[in-house]
C-alpha positions as CSV (number, residue, x, y, z in Angstrom):
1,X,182.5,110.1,123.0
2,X,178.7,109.6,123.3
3,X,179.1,107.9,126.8
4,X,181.5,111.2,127.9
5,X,178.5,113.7,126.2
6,X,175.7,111.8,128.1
7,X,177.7,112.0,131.1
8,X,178.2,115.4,131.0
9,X,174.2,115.7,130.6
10,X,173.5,114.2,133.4
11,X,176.7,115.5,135.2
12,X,175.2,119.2,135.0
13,X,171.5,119.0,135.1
14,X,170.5,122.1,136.3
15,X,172.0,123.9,132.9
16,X,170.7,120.5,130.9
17,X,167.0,121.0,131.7
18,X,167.0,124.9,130.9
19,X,168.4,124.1,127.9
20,X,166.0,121.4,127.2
21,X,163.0,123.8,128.7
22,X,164.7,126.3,126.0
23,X,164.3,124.2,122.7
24,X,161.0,122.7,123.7
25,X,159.6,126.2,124.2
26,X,160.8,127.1,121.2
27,X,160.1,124.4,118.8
28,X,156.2,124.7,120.6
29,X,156.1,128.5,119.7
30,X,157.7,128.0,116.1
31,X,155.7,125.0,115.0
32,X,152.3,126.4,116.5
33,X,152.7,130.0,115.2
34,X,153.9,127.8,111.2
35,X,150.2,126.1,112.2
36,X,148.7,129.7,112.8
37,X,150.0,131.1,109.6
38,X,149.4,128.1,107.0
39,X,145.8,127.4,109.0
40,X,145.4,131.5,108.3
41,X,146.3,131.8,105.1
42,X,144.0,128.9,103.6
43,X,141.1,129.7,105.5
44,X,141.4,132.9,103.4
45,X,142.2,130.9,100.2
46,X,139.1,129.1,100.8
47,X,136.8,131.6,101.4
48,X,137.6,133.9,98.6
49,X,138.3,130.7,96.0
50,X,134.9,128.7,97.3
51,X,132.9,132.2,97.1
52,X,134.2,133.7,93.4
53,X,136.2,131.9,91.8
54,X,136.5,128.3,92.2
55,X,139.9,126.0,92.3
56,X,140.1,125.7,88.1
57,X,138.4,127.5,85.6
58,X,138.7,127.2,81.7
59,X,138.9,130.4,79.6
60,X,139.9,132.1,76.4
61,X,143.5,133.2,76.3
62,X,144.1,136.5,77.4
63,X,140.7,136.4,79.4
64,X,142.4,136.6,82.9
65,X,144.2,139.7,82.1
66,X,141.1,142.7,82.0
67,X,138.5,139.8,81.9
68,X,136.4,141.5,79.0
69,X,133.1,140.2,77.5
70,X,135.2,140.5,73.8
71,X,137.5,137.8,74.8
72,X,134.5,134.8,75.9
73,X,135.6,131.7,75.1
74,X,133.4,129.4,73.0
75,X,132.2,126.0,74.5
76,X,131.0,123.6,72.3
77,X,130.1,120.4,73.2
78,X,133.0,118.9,72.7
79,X,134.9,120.7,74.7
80,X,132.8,120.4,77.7
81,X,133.0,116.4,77.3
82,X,136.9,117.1,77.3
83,X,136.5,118.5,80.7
84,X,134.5,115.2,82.2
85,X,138.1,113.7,83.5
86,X,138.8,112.5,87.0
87,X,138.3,114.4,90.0
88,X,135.8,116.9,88.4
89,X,132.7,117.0,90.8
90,X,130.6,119.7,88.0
91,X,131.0,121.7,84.6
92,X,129.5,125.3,85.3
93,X,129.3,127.6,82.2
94,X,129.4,131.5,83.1
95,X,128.9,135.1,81.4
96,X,131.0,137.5,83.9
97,X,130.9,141.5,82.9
98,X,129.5,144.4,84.0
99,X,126.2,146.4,84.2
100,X,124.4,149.5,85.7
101,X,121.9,148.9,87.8
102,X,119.2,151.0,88.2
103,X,116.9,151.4,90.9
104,X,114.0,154.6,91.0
105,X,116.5,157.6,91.2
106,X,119.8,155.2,92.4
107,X,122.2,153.9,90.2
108,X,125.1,151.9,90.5
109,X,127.8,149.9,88.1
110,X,128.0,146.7,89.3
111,X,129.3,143.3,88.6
112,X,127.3,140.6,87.1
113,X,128.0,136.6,87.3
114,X,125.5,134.6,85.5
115,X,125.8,131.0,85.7
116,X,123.4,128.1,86.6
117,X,122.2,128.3,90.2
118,X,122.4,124.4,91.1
119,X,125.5,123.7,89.3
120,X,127.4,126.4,91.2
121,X,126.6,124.7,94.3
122,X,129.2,122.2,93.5
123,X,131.8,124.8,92.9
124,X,131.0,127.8,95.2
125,X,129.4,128.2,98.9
126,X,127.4,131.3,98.0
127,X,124.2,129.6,98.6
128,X,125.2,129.4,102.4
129,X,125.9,132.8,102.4
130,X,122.4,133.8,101.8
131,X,120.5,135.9,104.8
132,X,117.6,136.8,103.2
133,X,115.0,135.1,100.8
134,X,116.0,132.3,98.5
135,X,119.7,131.4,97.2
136,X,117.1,130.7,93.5
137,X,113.6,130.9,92.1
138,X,112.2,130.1,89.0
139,X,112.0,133.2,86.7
140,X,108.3,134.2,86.5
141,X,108.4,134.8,82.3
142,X,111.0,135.3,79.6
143,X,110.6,139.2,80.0
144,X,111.4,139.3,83.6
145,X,114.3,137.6,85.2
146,X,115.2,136.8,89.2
147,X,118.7,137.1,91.1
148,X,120.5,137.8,94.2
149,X,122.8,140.7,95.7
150,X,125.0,141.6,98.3
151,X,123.5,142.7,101.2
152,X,125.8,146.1,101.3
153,X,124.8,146.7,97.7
154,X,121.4,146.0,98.4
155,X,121.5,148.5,101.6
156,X,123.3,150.8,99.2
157,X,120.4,151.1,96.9
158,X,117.7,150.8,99.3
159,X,116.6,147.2,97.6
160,X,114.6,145.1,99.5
161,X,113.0,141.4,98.7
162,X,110.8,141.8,95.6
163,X,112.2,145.2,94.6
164,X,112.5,144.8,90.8
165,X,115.8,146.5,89.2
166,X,117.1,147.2,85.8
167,X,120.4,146.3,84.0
168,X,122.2,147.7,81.3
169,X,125.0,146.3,80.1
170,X,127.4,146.7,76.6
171,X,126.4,143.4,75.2
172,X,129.2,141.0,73.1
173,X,129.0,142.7,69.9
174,X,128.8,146.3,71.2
175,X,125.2,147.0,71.2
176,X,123.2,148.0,74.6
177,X,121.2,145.3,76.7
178,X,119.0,145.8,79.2
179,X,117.0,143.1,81.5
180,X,114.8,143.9,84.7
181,X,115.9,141.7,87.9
182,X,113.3,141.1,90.6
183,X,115.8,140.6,93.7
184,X,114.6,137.2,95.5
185,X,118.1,137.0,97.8
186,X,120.7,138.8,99.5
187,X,123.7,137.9,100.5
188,X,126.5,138.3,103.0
189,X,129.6,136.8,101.6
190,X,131.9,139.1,104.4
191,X,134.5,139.7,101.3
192,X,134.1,143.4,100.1
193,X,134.1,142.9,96.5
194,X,131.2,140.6,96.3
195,X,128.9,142.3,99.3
196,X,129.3,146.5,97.5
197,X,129.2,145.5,93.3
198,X,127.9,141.9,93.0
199,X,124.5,140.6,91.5
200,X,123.6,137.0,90.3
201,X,121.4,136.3,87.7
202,X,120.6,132.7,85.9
203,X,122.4,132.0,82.7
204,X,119.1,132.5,80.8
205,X,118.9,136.1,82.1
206,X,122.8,136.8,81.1
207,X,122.6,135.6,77.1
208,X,119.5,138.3,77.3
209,X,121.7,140.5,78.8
210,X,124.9,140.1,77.3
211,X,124.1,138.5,73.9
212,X,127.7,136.3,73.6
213,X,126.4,133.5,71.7
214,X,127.3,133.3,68.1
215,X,124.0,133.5,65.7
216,X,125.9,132.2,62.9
217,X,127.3,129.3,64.0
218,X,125.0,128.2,67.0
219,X,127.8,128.3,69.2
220,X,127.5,129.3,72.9
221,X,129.4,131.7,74.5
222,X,131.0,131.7,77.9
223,X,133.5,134.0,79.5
224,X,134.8,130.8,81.7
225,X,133.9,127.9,82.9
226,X,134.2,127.2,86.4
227,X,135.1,123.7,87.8
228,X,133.9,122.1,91.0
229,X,136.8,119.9,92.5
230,X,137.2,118.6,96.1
231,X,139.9,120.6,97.7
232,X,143.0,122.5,96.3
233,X,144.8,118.8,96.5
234,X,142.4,118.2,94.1
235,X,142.9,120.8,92.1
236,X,146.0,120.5,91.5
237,X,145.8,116.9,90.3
238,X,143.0,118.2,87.6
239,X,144.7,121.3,86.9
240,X,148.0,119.5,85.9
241,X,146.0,117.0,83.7
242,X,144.3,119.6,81.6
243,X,147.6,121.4,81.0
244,X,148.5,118.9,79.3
245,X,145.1,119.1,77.0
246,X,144.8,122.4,76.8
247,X,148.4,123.9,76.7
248,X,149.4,127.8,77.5
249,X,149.7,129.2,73.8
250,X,153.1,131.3,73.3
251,X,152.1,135.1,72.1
252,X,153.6,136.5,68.8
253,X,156.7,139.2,69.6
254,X,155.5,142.7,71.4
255,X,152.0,141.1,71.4
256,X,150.0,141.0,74.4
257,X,147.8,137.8,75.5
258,X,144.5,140.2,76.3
259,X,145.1,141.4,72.5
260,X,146.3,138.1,71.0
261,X,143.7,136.5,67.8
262,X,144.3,133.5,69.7
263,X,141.2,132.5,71.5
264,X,142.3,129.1,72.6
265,X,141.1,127.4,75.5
266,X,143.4,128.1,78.9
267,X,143.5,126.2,82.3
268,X,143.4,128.8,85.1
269,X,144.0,127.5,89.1
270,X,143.4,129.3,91.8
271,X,146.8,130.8,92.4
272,X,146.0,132.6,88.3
273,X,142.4,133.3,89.3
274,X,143.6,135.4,93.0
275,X,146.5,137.0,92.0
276,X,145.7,139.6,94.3
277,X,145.2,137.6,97.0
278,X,148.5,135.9,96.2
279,X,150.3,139.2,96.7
280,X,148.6,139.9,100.0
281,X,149.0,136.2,101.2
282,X,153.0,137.0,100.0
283,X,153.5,140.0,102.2
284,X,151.8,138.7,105.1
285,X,153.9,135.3,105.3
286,X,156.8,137.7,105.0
287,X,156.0,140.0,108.0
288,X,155.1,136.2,110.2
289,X,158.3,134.6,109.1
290,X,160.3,138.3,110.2
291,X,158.5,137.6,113.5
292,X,159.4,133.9,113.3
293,X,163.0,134.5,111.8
294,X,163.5,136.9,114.9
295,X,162.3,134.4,117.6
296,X,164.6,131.3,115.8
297,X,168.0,133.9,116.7
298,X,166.8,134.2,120.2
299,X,167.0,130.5,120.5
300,X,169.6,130.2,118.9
301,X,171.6,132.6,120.6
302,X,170.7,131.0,123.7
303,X,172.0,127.4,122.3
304,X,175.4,128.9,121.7
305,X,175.5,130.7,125.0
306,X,175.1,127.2,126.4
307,X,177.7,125.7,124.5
308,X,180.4,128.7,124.7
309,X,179.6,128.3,128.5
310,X,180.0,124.4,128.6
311,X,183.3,125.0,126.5
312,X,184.8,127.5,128.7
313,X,184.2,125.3,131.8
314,X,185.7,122.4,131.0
315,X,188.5,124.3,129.3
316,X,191.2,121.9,130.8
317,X,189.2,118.8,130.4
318,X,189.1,119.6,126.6
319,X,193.0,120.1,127.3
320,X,194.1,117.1,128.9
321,X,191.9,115.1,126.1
322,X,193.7,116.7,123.5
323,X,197.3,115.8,125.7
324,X,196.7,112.0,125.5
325,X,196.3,112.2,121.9
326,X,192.8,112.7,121.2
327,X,192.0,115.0,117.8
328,X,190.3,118.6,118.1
329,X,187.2,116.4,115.6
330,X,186.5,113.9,118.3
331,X,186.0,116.6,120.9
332,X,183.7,117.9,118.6
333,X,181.9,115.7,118.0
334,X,181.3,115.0,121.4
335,X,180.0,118.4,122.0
336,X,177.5,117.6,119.2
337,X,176.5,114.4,121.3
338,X,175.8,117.4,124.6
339,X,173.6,119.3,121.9
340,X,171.8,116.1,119.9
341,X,170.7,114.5,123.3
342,X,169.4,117.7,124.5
343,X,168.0,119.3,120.8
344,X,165.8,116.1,119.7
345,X,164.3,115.1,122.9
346,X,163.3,118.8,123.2
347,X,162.5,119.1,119.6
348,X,160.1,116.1,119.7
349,X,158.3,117.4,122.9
350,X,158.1,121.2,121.7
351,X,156.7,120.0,118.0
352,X,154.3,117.4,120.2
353,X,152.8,120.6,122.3
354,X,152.8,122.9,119.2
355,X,151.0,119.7,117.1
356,X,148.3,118.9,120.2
357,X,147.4,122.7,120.4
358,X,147.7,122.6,116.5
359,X,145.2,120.2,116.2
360,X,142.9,121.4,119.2
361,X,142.6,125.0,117.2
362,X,142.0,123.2,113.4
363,X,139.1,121.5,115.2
364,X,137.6,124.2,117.5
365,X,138.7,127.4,115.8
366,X,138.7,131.0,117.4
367,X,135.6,133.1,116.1
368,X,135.4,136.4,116.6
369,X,132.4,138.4,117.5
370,X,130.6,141.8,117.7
371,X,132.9,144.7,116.6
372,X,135.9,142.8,116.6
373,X,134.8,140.9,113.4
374,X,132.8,143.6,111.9
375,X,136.1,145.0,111.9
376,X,137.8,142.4,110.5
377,X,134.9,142.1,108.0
378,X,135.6,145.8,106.9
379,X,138.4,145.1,106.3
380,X,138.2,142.0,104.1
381,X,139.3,139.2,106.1
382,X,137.7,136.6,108.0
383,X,137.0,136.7,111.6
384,X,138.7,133.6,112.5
385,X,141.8,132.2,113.8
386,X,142.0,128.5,113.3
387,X,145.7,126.1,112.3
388,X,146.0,123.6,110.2
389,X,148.6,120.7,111.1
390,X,150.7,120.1,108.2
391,X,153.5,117.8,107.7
392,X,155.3,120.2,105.3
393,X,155.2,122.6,108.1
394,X,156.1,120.7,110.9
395,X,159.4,120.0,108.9
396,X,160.1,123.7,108.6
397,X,159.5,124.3,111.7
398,X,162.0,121.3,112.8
399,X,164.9,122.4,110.4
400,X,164.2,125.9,110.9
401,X,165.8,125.7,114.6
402,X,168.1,122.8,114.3
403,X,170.1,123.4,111.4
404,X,170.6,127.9,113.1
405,X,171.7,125.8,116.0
406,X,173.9,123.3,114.3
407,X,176.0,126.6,112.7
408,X,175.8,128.4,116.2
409,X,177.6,125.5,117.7
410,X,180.3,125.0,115.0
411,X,180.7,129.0,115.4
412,X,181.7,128.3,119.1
413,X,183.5,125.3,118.6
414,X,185.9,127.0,116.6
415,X,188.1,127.6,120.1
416,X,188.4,124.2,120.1
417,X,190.8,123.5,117.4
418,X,193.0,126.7,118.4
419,X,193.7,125.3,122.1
420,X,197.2,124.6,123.0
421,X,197.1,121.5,125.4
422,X,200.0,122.6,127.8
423,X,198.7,126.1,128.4
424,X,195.0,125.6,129.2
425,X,196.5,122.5,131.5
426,X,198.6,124.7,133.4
427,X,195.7,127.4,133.8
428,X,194.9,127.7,137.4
């Protein structure tokens, strides 16, 4: 039956190489636009996770949920040796709440990070983000404190380099702090959040702030710790391993986590950290795998055409087979052979063009300039277009328009098992 199938290949080229135009057009497309989407879709994972957040953090339960300064976690030493396993690059401590920030008659409430300024280069990019004055400097006494803001905030307010602001924040136990901030750095992290309501202050400038750390028992306060891994292969590797130190506590009945009394230490990846992000990512792989779903029926449809049109033609063929005494399977299967010769040759050649261009964008990715990606700015997302080849999708891709085919096939070799040898022989 394979020797009849390749025969029949060759025997009708014209309708073989559309066909086999058809499927490697299609698995090019399909496989390049998978490339588009996952290359997408972790460019933004990457630049909100390496800007805020970080791959893993450690926090008190019920932190994540409202993120107040009430729930910080406290970080003894011990538990910071705890988190010195494999594949952690850097430890950085952080005090995350909010403030107003005062400038002459301009106010504004704003968020405040404070961590350590060198640490967080192992976990976060912000120092590259920086496009004016200095990503740190030394504070110049205890009374007076340094840090860096967004550049839209910073327009906002009408700060400038050396401007000095005030902060007043509700500190951990309820009373009022206040802090003045000389700005030494602004920003532009192109993601909304940080560039309108951010400022960064040192660690030393957040305590004095924010007060969290425990008088009584010498304790230090953090609201999370941040953890600086290589990549999010990475992360998953040390996020599984301290799951299994610091397990997710179960709350009582009708209790909530953000108003549990447990204030146990909780692993937190980047998927917890974004869930926002995770929503948006969500809906937009939806509306690219409609578009994708859509362009897979095409194909497909045109597969079966080809098939119901090689059926109908050799009609009697099919017929006298089926007179000698071969079974309705065997014809089938030799119509698989037609499909198999054409469908992985073209398969391989499509997913080789859609892998080449793949790879061509992941290493020379499409930037956007001028309005276009002030407008993508606005917007929050990055102004570039760049794949990523991955082996995960290349598979989708792959199955994703052989196995629609496969069933389109079966659909029209149905006919085959309902012909009646001595009529379609004697059909003129």
């Amino acid at each position: 039956m394979f020797k009849l199938a390749f025969r029949y290949v060759l025997g009708y080229k014209h309708r073989s190489i559309l066909t086999f135009i058809l499927i490697c057009f299609g698995a090019l497309l399909i496989s390049f636009f998978r490339f588009l989407s996952f290359g997408s879709h972790q460019v933004m994972i990457w630049h909100v996770v390496k800007l805020t957040t970080g791959y893993v953090q450690i926090a008190a339960n019920g932190w994540l949920e409202n993120k107040p300064l009430e729930r910080a976690l406290d970080v003894p030493d011990e538990l910071l040796k705890s988190l010195q396993i494999e594949g952690v690059r850097e430890i950085s401590p952080r005090i995350y709440s909010h403030a107003l920030m005062s400038y002459g008659e301009s106010s504004k409430f704003v968020s405040v990070m404070a961590f350590d300024f060198e640490k967080e280069k192992r976990v976060t990019v912000l120092h590259e983000k920086m496009i004016e004055g200095e990503y740190h400097s030394q504070n110049s006494d205890e009374y007076e404190y340094t840090g860096i803001i967004g550049y839209k905030l910073a327009k906002n307010l009408g700060v400038k380099l050396g401007t000095k602001v005030y902060l007043i924040g509700s500190q951990f136990d309820g009373s009022v702090g206040a802090i003045p901030v000389v700005i030494t750095g602004i920003f532009k992290a192109v993601e909304t959040e940080l560039d309108t309501t951010r400022i960064c202050i040192s660690l030393q400038a957040g305590r004095k702030l924010f007060a969290p750390d425990s008088m009584e028992t010498g304790v230090r306060r953090y609201t999370s710790v941040a953890l600086g891994v290589k990549d999010y292969r990475e992360a998953e590797k040390v996020y599984n391993t301290l799951l299994q130190k610091f397990p997710l506590p179960k709350p009582e009945e009708g209790e909530s986590r953000e108003d549990s009394d447990n204030f146990s230490p909780i692993v937190h990846n980047w998927e917890d950290l974004n869930m926002g992000l995770m929503q948006f990512i969500f809906l937009d792989q939806m509306q690219g795998e409609m578009m994708v779903v859509f362009l897979i029926l095409i194909l497909a449809f045109g597969v079966l055409n080809n098939v119901q049109m090689s059926i109908q033609e050799r009609i009697r063929e099919f017929g006298t087979l089926l007179a000698i005494g071969t079974k309705p399977f065997s014809i089938l299967k030799m119509v698989f052979y037609e499909l198999l010769i054409l469908m992985i040759p073209g398969l391989m050649v499509g997913m080789l063009g859609g892998v080449a261009i793949g790879c061509y964008l992941d290493k020379n990715p499409i930037v956007l300039e001028g309005e276009s990606a002030q407008l993508y700015a606005d917007l929050g997302f990055q102004p570039v277009f760049k794949t990523i080849v991955d082996p995960t999708e290349l598979w989708i891709a792959v199955l994703s328009l052989l196995v629609p085919s496969v069933v389109f096939t079966l659909i029209a070799c149905k006919r085959i098992f309902r012909l009646n040898p001595i009529e379609v022989i004697n059909v003129q």
